[in-house]
N, C-alpha and C positions, 0 to 999 in steps of 0.2 A: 461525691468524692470517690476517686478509685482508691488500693492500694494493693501493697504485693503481701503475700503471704509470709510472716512472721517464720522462722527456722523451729522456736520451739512450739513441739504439738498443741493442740487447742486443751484439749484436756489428757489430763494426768490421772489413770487411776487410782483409786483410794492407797491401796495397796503398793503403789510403785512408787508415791510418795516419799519422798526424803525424808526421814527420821528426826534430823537435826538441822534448824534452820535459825534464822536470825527472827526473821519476823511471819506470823500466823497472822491471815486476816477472814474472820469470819464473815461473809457475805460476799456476792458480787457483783453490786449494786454500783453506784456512782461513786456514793462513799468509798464501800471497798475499793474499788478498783482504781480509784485514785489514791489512797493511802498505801494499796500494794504497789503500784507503779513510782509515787514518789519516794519511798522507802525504797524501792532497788535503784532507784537514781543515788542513791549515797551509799550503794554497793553491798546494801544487804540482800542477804539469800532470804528470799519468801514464798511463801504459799498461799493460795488462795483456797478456802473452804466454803462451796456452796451446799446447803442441805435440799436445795430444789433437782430437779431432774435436770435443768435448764438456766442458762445464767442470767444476770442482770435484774434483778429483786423487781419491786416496784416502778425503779427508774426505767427499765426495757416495757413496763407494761403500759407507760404513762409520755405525756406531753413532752418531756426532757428539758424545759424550762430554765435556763438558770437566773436569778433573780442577783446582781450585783453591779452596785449603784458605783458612779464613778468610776466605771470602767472603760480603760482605754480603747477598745475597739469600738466602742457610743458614740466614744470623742471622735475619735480617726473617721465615722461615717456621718460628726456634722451635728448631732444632737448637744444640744446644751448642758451640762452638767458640771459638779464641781464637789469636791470633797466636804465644801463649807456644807453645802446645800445637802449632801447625802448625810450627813451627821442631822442636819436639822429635821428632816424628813424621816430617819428613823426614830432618831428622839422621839418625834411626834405619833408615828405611824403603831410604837408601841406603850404608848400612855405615858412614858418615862418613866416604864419599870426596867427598862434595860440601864444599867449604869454608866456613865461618860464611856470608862475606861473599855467597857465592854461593846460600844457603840465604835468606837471608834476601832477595835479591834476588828471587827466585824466590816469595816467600810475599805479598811487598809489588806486585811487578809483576804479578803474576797477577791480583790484586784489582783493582787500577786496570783492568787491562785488562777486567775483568767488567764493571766500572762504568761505562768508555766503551763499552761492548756493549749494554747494558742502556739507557742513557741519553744516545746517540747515534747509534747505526743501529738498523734495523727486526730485528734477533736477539732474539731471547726465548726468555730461560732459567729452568727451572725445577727448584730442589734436587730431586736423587734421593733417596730414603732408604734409600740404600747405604751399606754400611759400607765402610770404607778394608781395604784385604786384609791388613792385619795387625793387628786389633785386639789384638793382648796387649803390642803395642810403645806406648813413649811419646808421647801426644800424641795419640795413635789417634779416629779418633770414626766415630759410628755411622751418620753421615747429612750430607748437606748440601753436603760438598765436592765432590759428581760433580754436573756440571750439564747437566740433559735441554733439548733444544730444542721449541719447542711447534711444532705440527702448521703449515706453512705453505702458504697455497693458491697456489699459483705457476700455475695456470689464469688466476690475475685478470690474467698479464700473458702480453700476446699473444707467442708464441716461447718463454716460459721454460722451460716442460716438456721441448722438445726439446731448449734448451741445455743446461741441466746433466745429467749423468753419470747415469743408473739406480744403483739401490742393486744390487748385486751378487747379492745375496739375501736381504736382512732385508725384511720386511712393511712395510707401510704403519701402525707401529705408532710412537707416541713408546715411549720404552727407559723409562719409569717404565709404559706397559700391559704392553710384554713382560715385564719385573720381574714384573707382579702375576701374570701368567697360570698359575705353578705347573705348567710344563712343559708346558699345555697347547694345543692350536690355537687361534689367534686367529679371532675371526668372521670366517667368511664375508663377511655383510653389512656389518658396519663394513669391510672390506680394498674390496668392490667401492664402495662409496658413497665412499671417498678415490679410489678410482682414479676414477670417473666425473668429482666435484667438483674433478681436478687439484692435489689436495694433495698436498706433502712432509713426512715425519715424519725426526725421526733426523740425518744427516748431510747429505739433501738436506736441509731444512729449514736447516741452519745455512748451507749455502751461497746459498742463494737468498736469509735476509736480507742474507747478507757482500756477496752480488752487486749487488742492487735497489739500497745502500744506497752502494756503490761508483759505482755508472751515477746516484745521484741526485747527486753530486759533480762528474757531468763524467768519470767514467775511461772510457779507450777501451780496449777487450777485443777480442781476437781471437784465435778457436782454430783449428787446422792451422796454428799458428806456431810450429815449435821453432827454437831460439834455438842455432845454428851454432859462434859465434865474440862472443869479447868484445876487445876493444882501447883497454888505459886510454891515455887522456893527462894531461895534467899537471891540469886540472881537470873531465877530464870521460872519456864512455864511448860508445866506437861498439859497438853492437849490430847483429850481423848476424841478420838471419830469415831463413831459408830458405823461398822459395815456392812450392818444387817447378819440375820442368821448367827449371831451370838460373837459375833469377830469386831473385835478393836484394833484402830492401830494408834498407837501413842506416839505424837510428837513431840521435842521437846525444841523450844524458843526461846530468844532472850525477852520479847515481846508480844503480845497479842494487841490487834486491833478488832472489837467486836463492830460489827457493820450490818447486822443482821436482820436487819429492818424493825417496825414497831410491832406492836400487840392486836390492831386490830380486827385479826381475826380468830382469836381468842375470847370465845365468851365470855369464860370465865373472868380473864383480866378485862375485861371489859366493864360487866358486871361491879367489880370491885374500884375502875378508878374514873371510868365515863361516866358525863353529869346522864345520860340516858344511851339508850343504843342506836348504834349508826350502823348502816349499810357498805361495808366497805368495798371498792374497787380495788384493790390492790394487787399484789401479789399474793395468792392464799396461804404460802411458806408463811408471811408474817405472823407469825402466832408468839411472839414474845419469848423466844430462845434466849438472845443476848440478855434481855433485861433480867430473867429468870438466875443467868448463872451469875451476872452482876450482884444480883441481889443476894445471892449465895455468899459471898464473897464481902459483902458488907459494904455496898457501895451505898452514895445517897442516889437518892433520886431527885425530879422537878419538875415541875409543868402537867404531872401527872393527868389533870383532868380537863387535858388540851388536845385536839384534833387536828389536822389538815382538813375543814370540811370543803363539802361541795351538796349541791342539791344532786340524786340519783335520780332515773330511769332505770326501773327494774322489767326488762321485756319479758315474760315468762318463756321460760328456754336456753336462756341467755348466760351458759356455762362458762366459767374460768377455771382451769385446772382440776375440773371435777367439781367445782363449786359451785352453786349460783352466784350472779356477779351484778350486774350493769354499768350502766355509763354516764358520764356529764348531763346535766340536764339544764346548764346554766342559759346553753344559745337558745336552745328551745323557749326557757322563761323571759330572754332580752326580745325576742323579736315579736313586730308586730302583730298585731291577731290575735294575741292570746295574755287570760291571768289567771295568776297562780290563787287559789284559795283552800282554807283551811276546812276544818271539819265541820265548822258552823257556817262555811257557804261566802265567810267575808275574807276578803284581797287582808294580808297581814306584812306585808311588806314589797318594798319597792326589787318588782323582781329582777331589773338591770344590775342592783348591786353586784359586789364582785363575790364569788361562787362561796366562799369561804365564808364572808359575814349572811350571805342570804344563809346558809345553813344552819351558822347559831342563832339566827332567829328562828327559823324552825323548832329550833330545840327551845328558846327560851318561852318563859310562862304565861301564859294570858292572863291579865290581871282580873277579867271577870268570870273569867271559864277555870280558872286554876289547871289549868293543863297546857300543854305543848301548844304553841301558835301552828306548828305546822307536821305535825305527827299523829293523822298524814294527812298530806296537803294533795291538793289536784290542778294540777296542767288543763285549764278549760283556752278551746280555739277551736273557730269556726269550722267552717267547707275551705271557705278564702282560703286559710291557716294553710291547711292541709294538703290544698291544692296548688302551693306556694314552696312549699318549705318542710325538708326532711324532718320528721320527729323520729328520736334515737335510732337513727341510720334506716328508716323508713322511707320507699320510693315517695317520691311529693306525688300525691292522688292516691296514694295509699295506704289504707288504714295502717297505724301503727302496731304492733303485737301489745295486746293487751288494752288497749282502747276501745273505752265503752261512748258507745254514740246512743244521740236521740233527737228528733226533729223540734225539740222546742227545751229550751233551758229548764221551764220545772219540769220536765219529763228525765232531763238527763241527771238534773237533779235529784231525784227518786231513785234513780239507776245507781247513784252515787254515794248513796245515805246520807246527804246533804241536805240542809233546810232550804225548800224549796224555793220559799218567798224572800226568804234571805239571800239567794244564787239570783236568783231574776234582780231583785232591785241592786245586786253590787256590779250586775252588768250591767243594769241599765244607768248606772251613774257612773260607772268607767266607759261605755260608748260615749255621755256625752264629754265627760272634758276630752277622752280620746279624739273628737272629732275635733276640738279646739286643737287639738296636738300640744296638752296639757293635763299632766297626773296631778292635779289641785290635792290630794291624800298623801301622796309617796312621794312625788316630784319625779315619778319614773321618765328617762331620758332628758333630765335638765341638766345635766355636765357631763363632759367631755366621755368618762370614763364609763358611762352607761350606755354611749351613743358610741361606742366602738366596736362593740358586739351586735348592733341594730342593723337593720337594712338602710341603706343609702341611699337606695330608688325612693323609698318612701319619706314624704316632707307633711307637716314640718318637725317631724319628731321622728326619726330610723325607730325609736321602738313602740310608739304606740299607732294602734290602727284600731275602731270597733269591728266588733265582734259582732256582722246582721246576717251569716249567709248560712243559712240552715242546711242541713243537719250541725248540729253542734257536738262536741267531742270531747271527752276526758281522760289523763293517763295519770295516772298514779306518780307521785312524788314519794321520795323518801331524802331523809338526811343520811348524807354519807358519807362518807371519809376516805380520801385518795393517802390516809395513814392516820395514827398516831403521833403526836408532837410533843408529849411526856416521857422522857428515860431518865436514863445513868447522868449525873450530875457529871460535866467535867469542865475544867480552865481553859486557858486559850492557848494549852498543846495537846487539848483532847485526852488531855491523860484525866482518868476516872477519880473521882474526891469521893470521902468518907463524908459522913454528918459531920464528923469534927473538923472536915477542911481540909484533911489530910491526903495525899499523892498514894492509890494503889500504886506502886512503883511497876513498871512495864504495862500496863495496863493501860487502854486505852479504846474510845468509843465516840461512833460518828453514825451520820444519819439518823434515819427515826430510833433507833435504840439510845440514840441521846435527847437528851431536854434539850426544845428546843431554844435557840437563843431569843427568840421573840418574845417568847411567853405569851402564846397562844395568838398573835399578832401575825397578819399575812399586808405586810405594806406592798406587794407586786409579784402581776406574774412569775413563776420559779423561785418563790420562796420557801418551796420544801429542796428545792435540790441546790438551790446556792449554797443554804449552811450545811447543806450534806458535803460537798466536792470542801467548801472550805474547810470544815471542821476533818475530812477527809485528808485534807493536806495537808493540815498540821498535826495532825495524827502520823502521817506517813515520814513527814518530815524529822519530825521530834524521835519516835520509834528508827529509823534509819539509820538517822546519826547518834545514837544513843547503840544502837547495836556496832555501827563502825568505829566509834570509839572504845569499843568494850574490844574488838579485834585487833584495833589500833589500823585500821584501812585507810586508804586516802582522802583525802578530803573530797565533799558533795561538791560533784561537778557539775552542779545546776544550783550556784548560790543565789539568795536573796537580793539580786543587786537592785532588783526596784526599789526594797524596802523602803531604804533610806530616802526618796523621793517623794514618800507619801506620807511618813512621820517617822521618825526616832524616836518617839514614848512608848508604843504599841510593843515594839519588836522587845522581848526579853533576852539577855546572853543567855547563851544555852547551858544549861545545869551541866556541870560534871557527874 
């Protein structure tokens, strides 16, 4: 996607800052940036507060995903779906701890919020033809509801490239080319010709429309501004910014939106609300700011000891913002040639599953070992493997960073602290049902949704192939987390509740610094950043018109007209 340069500057000094605004949003991440955006659509004055050096949180560092079911551009390119069907699917998809009222909130608000995406700022989304990760559940569908962002050239405006965040490690690829690649390296030549042309794919791409489209509204953004201290008053919000070197500058707002991503790069909170610890990929700013001053402030919380997982690859070296980091390790465990095993040598789960449940098995307990199934677990594949297919952005035929080899499985078994006769006979009973192109233990590649991430060349099963072609190989797994899915309790205008149920009045919070709506539940691809952008919207939405009626402004000239086409129970009249 090209586009023209926005009139107001990209960033705003701490210090040049406007004093008095309508609405503060802390982050600027998807969440944020869609809550500041659709808040200046109902002609409030707002501010954007990053505390990173660099914008767009987790969502600029990550896949840009967005996960929402029944959405019109699914339909408009052909995919089957339906409102009935998306209610029954999430019903299912989260045990039916999500309540009616709040499912359906969730299927109807997500849609509206594609439709002001689509048909009101510069984001451009295109249906994945992904399947939902539990196709055999109700409602299930094969395509449509994960929503790719298209390629954006952020070179056309002078500063952008450097403002928002690097991707952490994904390509210069939209997630419908990596989808097709079939485990293999992406071109060369297409990765250099984006990098020359200053193009964003993925996560940056989503930020840089949320951003351009923000700055074409008038919002003021500035990053190296983490947000210290909050102090309500009776109808309003002093915001303290820290400017380093002992200097504050205090805002004062009729609302705050906190957006300031999760906790998990806080030990500490970690420690205190994680069933064990994870390896995060994230943004390293995530250290638990918003929920911190939430909690100040007496908010409730929920979901607390819930994650985003994913399985890691940790390459040694492998820096994010000064941090150590790593990367997805999911396509690496779908594809053929290799399995994943635990510290006693045996396969503990079916490694096609989708990235997020393969993780909580990791974490969860061996009933004979009393400990972790998969903390820590190891990545075993051949030569074939290797010689086939990148591990964590490794040339194929070239050893991985941090990959320990050995000519014979008890040998790499020994390398590995592994029991040795226990590594030999769990390969030798996955080469044989592998050779049937049957995981008779796990059912590895027997539905749809585990055979999407496999190779295609290979039959009769894209993700199983044995393992006979010497030297043999192992890379370290870890459980990790692309965030935190525990925060700030809030309703379906994102505004923040007490324990007793009560409305922080102005107040209000999206993305990982909110509980998330699932309760710990990942039913499809982009289901960290759907109910970020939606809980995003109606954060922005609600704060907006709650600060133009407090001005007495015109009316939001971008009303809900879809609403009414998706249901009339969900939508609430807006509070006085």
């Amino acid at each position: 996607m090209t586009t023209t340069a926005p009139t107001t500057p990209i960033l705003t000094p701490v210090g040049d800052l406007p004093t008095d605004v309508d609405v503060v949003v802390v982050g600027s991440g998807a969440a944020g940036l869609t809550a500041a955006t659709r808040a200046a659509d109902a002609g409030a004055r707002v501010v954007v507060l990053e505390k990173a050096a660099q914008l767009g949180g987790t969502t600029a560092a990550g896949g840009g995903v967005l996960w929402a079911p029944a959405n019109r551009l699914g339909a408009a390119a052909g995919y089957a779906d339906s409102r009935e069907d998306a209610l029954a699917y999430l019903t299912a998809a989260t045990g039916g701890t999500m309540a009616p009222e709040d499912v359906a909130w969730y299927v109807d608000r997500s849609g509206v919020a594609v439709d002001w995406l689509a048909e009101h700022t510069r984001v451009r989304l295109t249906p994945l033809a992904r399947p939902d990760y539990r196709l055999g559940w109700p409602g299930a569908t094969r395509g449509g509801r994960s929503l790719d962002n298209e390629a954006f050239d952020v070179g056309a405006v002078p500063g952008l490239p450097e403002t928002i965040r690097p991707s952490s490690y994904f390509p210069l690829l939209t997630m419908a080319e990596r989808d097709a690649l079939n485990g293999a390296a992406p071109d060369p030549a297409l990765l250099s010709r984006r990098t020359d042309d200053g193009v964003r794919t993925m996560g940056g791409a989503l930020v840089a429309g949320l951003l351009v489209s923000a700055l074409d509204r008038g919002v003021a953004v500035a990053a190296g501004a983490p947000v210290t201290g909050l102090e309500p008053h009776d109808d309003s919000w002093t915001v303290t910014v820290s400017g380093g070197a002992g200097t504050d500058t205090r805002i004062s707002a009729r609302a705050v939106v906190l957006a300031s991503g999760g906790f998990e790069w806080s030990e500490e909170l970690q420690r205190a609300f994680l069933p064990h610890p994870v390896t995060p990929i994230s943004a390293p700013s995530n250290e638990g700011d918003g929920l911190r001053l939430g909690l100040e402030l007496g908010a409730a919380v929920a979901a607390m000891t819930t994650f985003w997982g994913v399985p890691v690859i940790t390459p040694p070296g492998h820096v994010y913002d000064g941090r150590p980091s790593g990367r997805m390790g999911n396509v690496e465990m779908t594809l053929p040639g290799s399995m994943t095993v635990g510290a006693d040598g045996r396969r503990f789960v079916d490694e096609a599953l989708n990235y997020h449940d393969v993780s909580h098995v990791m974490g969860a307990v061996d009933e004979h070992r009393l400990v972790p199934k998969g903390l820590p677990a190891w990545l075993i594949v051949d030569t074939r493997y290797l010689d086939t297919y990148p591990i964590a952005g490794s040339t194929p035929g070239s050893p991985a960073d941090g990959m320990v080899s050995a000519p014979t499985v008890e040998q790499l078994a020994m390398r590995i602290a592994v029991d040795a006769d226990a590594l030999a006979d769990e390969v030798a009973r996955f080469n044989a049902d592998a050779a049937d192109g049957i995981d008779r233990v796990f059912g590895r590649g027997s539905t749809a949704e585990d055979r999407f991430l496999g190779d295609a060349n290979v039959t009769p099963n894209p993700c199983l192939r044995p393992l006979t072609e010497a030297p043999f190989h192992a890379v370290p797994l870890h459980c990790g987390a692309l965030g935190t899915s525990g925060g700030l309790a809030t309703d379906h205008h994102a505004r923040v509740l007490r324990f007793d149920g009560s409305v922080i009045d102005g107040l209000y919070a999206a993305g990982n610094v909110s509980a998330t709506p699932f309760g710990g539940a990942y039913p499809g691809g982009g289901s960290t950043l759907g109910p970020a952008v939606t809980r995003g919207f109606a954060a922005g939405e609600h704060a907006g018109r709650l600060a133009a009626a407090h001005a007495g402004a015109q009316p939001d000239p971008h009303p809900d007209d879809a609403a009414a086409t998706r249901t009339a129970t969900v939508f609430q009249e807006f509070p006085a």
